[in-house]
PDB file as gemmi writes it, atoms N, CA and C in Angstrom:
CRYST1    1.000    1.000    1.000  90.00  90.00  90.00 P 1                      
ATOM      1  N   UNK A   1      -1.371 -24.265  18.514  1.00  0.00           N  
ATOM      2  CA  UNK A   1      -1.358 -24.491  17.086  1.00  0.00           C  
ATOM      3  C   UNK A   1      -1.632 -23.185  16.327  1.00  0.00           C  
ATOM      4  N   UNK A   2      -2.718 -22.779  16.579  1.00  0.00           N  
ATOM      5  CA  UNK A   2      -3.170 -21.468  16.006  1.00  0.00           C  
ATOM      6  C   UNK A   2      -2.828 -19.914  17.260  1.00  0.00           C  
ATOM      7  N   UNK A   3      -1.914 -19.483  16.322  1.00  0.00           N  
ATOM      8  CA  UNK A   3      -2.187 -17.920  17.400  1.00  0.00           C  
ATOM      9  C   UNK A   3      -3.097 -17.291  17.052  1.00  0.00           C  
ATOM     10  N   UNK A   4      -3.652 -15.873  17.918  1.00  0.00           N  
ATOM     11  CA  UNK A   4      -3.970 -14.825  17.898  1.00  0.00           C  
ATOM     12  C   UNK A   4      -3.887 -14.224  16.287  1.00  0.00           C  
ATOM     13  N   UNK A   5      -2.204 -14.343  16.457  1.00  0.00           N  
ATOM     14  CA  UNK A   5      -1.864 -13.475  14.858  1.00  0.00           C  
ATOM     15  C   UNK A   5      -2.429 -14.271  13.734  1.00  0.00           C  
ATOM     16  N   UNK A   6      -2.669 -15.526  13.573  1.00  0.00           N  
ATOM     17  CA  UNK A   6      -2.773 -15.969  12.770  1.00  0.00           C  
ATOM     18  C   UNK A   6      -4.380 -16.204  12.208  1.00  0.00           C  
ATOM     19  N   UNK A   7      -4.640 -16.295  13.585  1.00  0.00           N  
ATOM     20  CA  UNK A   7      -6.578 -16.353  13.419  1.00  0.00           C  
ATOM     21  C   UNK A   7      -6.472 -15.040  12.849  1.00  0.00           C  
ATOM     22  N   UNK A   8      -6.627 -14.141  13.079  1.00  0.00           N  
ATOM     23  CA  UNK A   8      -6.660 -12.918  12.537  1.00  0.00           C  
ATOM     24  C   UNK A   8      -6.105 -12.012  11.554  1.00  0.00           C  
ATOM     25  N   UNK A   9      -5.196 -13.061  11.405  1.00  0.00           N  
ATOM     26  CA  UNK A   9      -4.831 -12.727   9.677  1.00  0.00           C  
ATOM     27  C   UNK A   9      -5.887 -13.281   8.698  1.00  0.00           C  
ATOM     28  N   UNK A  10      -6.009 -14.735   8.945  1.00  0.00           N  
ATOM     29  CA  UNK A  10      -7.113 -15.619   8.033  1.00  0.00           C  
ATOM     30  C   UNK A  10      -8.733 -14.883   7.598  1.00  0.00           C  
ATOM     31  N   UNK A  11      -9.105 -13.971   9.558  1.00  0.00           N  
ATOM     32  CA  UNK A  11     -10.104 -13.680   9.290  1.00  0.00           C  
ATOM     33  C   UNK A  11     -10.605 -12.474   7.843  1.00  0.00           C  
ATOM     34  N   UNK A  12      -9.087 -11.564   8.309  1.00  0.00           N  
ATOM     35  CA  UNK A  12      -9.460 -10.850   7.380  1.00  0.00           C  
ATOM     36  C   UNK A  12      -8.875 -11.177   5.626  1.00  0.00           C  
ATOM     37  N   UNK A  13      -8.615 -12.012   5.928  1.00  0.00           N  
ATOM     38  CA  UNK A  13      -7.772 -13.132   4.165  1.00  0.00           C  
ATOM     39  C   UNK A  13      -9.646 -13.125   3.943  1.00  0.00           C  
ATOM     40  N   UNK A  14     -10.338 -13.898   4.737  1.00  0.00           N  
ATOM     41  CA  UNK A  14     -11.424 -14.194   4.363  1.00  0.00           C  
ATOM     42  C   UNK A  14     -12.726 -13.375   4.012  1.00  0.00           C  
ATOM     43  N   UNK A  15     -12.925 -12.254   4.884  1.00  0.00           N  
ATOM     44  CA  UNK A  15     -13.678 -11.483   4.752  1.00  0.00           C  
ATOM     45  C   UNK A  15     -13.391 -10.001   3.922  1.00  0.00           C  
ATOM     46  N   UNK A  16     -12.448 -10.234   3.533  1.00  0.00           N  
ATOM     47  CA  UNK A  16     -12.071  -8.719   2.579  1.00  0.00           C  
ATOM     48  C   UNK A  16     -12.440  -9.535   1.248  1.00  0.00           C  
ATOM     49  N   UNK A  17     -13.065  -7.971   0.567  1.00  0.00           N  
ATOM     50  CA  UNK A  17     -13.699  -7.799  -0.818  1.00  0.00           C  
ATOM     51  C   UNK A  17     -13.109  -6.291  -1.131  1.00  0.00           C  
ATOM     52  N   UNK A  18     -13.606  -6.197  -2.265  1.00  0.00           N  
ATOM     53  CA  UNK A  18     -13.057  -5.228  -3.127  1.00  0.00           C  
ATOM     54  C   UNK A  18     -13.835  -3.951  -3.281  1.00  0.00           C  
ATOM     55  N   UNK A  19     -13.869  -2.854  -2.614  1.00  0.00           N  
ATOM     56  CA  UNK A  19     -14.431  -2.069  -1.997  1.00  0.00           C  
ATOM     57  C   UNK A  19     -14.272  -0.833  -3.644  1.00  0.00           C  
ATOM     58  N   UNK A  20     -15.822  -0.092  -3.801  1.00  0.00           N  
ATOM     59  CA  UNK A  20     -14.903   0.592  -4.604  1.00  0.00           C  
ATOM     60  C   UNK A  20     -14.990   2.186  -3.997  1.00  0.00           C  
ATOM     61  N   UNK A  21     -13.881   3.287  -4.031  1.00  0.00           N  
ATOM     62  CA  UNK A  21     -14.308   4.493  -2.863  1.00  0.00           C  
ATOM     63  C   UNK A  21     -14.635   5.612  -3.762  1.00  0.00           C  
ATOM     64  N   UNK A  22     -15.770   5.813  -3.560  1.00  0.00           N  
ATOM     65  CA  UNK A  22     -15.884   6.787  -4.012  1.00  0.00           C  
ATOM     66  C   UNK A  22     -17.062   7.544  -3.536  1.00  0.00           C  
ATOM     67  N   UNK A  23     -17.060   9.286  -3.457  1.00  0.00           N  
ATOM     68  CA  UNK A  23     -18.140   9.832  -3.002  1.00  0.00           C  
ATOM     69  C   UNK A  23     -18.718  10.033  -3.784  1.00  0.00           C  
ATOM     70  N   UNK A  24     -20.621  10.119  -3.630  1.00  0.00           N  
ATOM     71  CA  UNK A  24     -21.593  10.982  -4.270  1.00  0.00           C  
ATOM     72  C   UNK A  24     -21.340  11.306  -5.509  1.00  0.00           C  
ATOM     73  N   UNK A  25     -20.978  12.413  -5.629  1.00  0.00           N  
ATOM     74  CA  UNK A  25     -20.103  13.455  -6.621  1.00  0.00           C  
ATOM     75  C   UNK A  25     -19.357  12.684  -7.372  1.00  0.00           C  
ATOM     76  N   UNK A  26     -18.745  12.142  -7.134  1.00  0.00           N  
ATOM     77  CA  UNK A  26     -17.519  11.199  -8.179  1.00  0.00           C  
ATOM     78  C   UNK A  26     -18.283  10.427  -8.962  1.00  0.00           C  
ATOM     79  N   UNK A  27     -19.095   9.528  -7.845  1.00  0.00           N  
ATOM     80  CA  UNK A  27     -19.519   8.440  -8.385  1.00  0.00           C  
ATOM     81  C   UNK A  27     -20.825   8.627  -9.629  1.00  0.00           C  
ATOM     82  N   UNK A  28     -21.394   9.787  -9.233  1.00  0.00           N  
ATOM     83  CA  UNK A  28     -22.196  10.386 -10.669  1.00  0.00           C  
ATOM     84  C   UNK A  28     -21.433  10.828 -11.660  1.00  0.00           C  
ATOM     85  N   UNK A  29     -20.252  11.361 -11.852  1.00  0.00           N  
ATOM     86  CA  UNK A  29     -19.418  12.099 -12.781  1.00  0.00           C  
ATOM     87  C   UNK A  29     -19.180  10.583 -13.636  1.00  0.00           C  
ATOM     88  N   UNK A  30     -18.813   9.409 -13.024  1.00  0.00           N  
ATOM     89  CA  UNK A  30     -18.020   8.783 -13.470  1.00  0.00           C  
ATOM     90  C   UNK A  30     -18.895   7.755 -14.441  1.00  0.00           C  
ATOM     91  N   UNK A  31     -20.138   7.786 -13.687  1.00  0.00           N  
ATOM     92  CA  UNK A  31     -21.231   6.488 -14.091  1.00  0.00           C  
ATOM     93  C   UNK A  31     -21.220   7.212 -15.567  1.00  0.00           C  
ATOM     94  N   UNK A  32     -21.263   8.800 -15.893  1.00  0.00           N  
ATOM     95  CA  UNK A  32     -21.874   9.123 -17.078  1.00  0.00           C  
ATOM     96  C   UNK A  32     -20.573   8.518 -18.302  1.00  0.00           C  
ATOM     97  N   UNK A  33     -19.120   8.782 -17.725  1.00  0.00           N  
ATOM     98  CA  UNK A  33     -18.071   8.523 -18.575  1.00  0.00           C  
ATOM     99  C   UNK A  33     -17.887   7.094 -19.055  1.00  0.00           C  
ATOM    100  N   UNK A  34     -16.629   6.793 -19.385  1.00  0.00           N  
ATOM    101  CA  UNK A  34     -16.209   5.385 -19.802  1.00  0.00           C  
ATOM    102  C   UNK A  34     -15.398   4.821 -18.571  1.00  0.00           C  
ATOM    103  N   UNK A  35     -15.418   3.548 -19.056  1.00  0.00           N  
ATOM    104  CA  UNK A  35     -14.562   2.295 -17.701  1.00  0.00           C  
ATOM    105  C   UNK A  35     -13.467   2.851 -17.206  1.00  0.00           C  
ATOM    106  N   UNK A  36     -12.471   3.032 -18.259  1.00  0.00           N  
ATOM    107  CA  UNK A  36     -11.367   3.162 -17.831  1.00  0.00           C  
ATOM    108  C   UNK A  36     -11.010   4.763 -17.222  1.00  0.00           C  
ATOM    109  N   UNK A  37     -11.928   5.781 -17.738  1.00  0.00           N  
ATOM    110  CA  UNK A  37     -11.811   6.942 -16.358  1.00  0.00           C  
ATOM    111  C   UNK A  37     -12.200   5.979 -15.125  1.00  0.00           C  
ATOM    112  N   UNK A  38     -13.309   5.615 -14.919  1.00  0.00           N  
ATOM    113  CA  UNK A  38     -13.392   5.548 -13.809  1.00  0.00           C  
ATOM    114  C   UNK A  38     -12.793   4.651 -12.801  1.00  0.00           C  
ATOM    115  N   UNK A  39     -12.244   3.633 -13.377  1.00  0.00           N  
ATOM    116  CA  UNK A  39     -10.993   3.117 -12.869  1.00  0.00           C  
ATOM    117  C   UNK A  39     -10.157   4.015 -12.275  1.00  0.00           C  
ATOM    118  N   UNK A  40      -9.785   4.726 -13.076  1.00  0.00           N  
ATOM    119  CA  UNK A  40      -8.540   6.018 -12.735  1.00  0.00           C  
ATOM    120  C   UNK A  40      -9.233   6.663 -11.480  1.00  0.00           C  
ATOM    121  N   UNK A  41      -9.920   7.075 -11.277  1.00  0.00           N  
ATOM    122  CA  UNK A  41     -10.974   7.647 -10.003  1.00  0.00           C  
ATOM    123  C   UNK A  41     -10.885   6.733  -9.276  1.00  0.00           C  
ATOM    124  N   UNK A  42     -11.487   5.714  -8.901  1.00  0.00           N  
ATOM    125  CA  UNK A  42     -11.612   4.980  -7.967  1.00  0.00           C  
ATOM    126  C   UNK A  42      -9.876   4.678  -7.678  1.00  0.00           C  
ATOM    127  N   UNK A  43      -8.837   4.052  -8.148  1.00  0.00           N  
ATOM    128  CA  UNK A  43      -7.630   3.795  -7.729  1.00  0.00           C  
ATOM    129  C   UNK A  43      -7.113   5.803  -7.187  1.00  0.00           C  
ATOM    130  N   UNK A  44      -7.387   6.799  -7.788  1.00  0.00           N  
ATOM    131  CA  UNK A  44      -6.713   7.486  -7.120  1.00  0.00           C  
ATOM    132  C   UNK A  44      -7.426   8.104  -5.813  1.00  0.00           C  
ATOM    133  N   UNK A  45      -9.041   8.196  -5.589  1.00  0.00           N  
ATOM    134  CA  UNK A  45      -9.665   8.058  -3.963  1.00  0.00           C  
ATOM    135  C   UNK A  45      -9.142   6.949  -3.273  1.00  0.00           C  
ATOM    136  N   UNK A  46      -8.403   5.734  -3.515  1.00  0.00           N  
ATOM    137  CA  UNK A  46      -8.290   4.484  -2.605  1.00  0.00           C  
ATOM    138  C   UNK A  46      -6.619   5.235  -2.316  1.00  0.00           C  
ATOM    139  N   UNK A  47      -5.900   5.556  -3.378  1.00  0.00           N  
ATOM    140  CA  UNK A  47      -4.966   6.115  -3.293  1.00  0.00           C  
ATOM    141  C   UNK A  47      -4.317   6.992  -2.372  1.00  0.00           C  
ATOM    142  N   UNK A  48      -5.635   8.549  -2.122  1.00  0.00           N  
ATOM    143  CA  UNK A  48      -5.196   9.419  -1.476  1.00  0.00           C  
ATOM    144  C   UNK A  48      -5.990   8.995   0.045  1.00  0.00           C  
ATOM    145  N   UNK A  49      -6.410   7.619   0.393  1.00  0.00           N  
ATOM    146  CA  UNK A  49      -7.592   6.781   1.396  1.00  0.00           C  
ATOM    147  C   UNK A  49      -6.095   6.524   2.522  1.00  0.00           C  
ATOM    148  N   UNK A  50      -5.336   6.291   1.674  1.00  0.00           N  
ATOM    149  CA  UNK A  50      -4.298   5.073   2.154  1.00  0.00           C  
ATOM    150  C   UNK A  50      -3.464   6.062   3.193  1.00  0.00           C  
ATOM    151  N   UNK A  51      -3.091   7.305   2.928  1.00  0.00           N  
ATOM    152  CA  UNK A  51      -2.317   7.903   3.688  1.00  0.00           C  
ATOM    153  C   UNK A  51      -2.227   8.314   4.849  1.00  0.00           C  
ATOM    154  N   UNK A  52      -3.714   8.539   5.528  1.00  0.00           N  
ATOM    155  CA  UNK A  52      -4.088   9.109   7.045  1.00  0.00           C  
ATOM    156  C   UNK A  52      -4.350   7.735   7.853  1.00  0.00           C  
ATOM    157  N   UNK A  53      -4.248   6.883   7.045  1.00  0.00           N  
ATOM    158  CA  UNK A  53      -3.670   5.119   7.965  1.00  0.00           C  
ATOM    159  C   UNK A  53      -2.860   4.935   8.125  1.00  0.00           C  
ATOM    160  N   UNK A  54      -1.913   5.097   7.110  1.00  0.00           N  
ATOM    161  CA  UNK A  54      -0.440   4.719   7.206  1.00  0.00           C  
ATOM    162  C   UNK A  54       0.379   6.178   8.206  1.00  0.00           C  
ATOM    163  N   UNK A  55       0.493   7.295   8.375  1.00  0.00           N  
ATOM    164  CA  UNK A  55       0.698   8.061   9.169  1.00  0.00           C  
ATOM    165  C   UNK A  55      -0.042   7.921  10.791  1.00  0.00           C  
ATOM    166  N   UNK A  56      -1.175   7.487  11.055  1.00  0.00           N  
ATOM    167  CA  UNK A  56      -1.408   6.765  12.638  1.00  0.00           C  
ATOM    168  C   UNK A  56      -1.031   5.421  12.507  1.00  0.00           C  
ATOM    169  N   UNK A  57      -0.325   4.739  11.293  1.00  0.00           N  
ATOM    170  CA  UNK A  57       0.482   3.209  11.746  1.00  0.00           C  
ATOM    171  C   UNK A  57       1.525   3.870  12.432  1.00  0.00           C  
ATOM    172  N   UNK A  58       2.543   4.811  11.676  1.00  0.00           N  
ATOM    173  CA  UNK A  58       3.736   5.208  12.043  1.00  0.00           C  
ATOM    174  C   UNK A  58       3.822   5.666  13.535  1.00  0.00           C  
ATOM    175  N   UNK A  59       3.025   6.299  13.427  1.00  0.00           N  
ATOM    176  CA  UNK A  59       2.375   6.797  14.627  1.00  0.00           C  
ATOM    177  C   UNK A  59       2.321   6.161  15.936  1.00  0.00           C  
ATOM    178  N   UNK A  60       1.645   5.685  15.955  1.00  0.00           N  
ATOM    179  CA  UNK A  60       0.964   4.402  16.822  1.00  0.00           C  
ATOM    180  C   UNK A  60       2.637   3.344  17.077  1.00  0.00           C  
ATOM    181  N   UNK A  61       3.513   2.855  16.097  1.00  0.00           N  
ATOM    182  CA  UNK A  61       4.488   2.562  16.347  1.00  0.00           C  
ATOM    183  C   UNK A  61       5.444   2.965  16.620  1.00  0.00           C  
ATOM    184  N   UNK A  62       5.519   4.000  16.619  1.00  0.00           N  
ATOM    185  CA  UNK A  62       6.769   5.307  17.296  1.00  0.00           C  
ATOM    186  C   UNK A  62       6.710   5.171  18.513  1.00  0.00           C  
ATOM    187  N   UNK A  63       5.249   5.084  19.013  1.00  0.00           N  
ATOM    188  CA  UNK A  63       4.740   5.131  20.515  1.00  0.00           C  
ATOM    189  C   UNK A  63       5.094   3.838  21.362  1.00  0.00           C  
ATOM    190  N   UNK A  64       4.346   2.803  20.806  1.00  0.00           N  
ATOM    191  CA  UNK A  64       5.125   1.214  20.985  1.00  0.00           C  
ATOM    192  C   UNK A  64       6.409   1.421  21.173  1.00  0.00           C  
ATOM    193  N   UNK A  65       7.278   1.289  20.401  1.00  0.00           N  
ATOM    194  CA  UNK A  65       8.824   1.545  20.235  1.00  0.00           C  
ATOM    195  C   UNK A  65       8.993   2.331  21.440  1.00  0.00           C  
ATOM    196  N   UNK A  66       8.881   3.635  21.894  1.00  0.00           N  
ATOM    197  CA  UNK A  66       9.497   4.884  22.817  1.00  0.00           C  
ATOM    198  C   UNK A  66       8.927   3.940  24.190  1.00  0.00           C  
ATOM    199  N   UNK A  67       7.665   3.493  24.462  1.00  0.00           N  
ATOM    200  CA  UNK A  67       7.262   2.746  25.448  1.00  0.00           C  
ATOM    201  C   UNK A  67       7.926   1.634  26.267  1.00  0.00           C  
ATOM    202  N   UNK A  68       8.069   0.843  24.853  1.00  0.00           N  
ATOM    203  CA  UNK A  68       9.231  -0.214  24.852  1.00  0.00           C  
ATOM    204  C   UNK A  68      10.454  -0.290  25.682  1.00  0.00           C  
ATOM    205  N   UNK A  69      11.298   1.010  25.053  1.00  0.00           N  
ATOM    206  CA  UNK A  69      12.562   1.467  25.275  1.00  0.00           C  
ATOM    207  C   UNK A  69      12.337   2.381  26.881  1.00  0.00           C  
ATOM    208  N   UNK A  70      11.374   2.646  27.025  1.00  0.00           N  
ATOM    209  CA  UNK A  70      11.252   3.273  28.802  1.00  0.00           C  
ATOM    210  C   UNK A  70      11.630   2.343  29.481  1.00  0.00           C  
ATOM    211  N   UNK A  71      10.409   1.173  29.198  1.00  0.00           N  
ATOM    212  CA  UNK A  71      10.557  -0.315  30.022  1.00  0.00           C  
ATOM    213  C   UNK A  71      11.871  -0.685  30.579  1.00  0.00           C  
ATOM    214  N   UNK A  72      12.531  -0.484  29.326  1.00  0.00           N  
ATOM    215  CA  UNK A  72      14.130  -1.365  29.714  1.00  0.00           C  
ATOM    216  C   UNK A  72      15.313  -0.893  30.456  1.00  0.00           C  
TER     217      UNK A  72                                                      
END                                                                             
Protein backbone atom coordinates (compact mmCIF):
# COMPACT_ATOMS: atom_id res chain seq x y z
CA UNK A 1 0.00 0.00 0.00
CA UNK A 2 2.51 2.44 1.17
CA UNK A 3 6.09 2.58 -0.45
CA UNK A 4 9.34 3.62 0.72
CA UNK A 5 8.88 6.71 -1.68
CA UNK A 6 5.91 7.63 -0.35
CA UNK A 7 6.48 7.28 3.47
CA UNK A 8 9.15 9.53 2.87
CA UNK A 9 7.78 12.00 0.98
CA UNK A 10 4.88 12.49 3.74
CA UNK A 11 7.63 12.49 6.32
CA UNK A 12 9.21 15.33 5.11
CA UNK A 13 5.51 17.09 3.82
CA UNK A 14 5.26 16.84 7.61
CA UNK A 15 8.20 17.87 9.31
CA UNK A 16 9.44 20.83 7.15
CA UNK A 17 9.05 24.44 8.50
CA UNK A 18 10.22 27.54 7.32
CA UNK A 19 13.74 28.00 8.08
CA UNK A 20 15.04 31.52 7.98
CA UNK A 21 19.15 31.53 6.68
CA UNK A 22 20.95 33.70 7.76
CA UNK A 23 24.45 34.30 9.41
CA UNK A 24 25.49 36.29 12.54
CA UNK A 25 26.42 39.30 10.55
CA UNK A 26 23.32 39.48 8.42
CA UNK A 27 21.11 38.71 10.91
CA UNK A 28 22.28 41.86 13.11
CA UNK A 29 22.43 44.20 10.01
CA UNK A 30 18.96 43.28 9.26
CA UNK A 31 17.19 43.20 12.84
CA UNK A 32 18.33 47.07 12.89
CA UNK A 33 16.53 47.77 9.25
CA UNK A 34 12.91 47.36 8.00
CA UNK A 35 10.81 44.00 7.02
CA UNK A 36 11.00 44.15 3.72
CA UNK A 37 15.06 44.46 3.46
CA UNK A 38 15.19 41.74 5.34
CA UNK A 39 13.05 39.62 3.47
CA UNK A 40 15.27 40.47 0.51
CA UNK A 41 18.30 38.95 2.64
CA UNK A 42 16.93 36.06 3.83
CA UNK A 43 15.33 34.93 0.16
CA UNK A 44 18.71 35.85 -1.44
CA UNK A 45 21.07 33.55 1.41
CA UNK A 46 18.27 30.68 0.78
CA UNK A 47 18.87 31.64 -2.81
CA UNK A 48 22.62 31.42 -3.18
CA UNK A 49 21.92 27.97 -0.26
CA UNK A 50 20.20 26.23 -3.14
CA UNK A 51 23.04 25.83 -5.60
CA UNK A 52 25.86 23.50 -4.02
CA UNK A 53 22.66 20.95 -3.64
CA UNK A 54 21.44 21.13 -6.75
CA UNK A 55 25.07 20.65 -8.47
CA UNK A 56 25.77 17.20 -6.07
CA UNK A 57 21.92 16.31 -7.26
CA UNK A 58 23.29 16.55 -10.83
CA UNK A 59 26.04 15.03 -9.75
CA UNK A 60 25.10 12.19 -7.85
CA UNK A 61 22.69 11.48 -10.97
CA UNK A 62 25.15 11.54 -13.71
CA UNK A 63 26.73 8.78 -11.62
CA UNK A 64 23.40 6.66 -11.23
CA UNK A 65 22.76 7.10 -14.94
CA UNK A 66 26.73 6.11 -16.18
CA UNK A 67 26.34 3.07 -13.52
CA UNK A 68 23.14 2.16 -14.90
CA UNK A 69 24.26 2.14 -18.48
CA UNK A 70 27.61 -0.14 -17.46
CA UNK A 71 25.07 -2.68 -16.06
CA UNK A 72 23.42 -3.22 -19.37
Amino acid sequence: MFTKKNILFFIFIFISKINFSQCAMCKAVVENGDSPMAEGVNDGITYLMIFPYLLIGILLYSLYRYKKTLQN
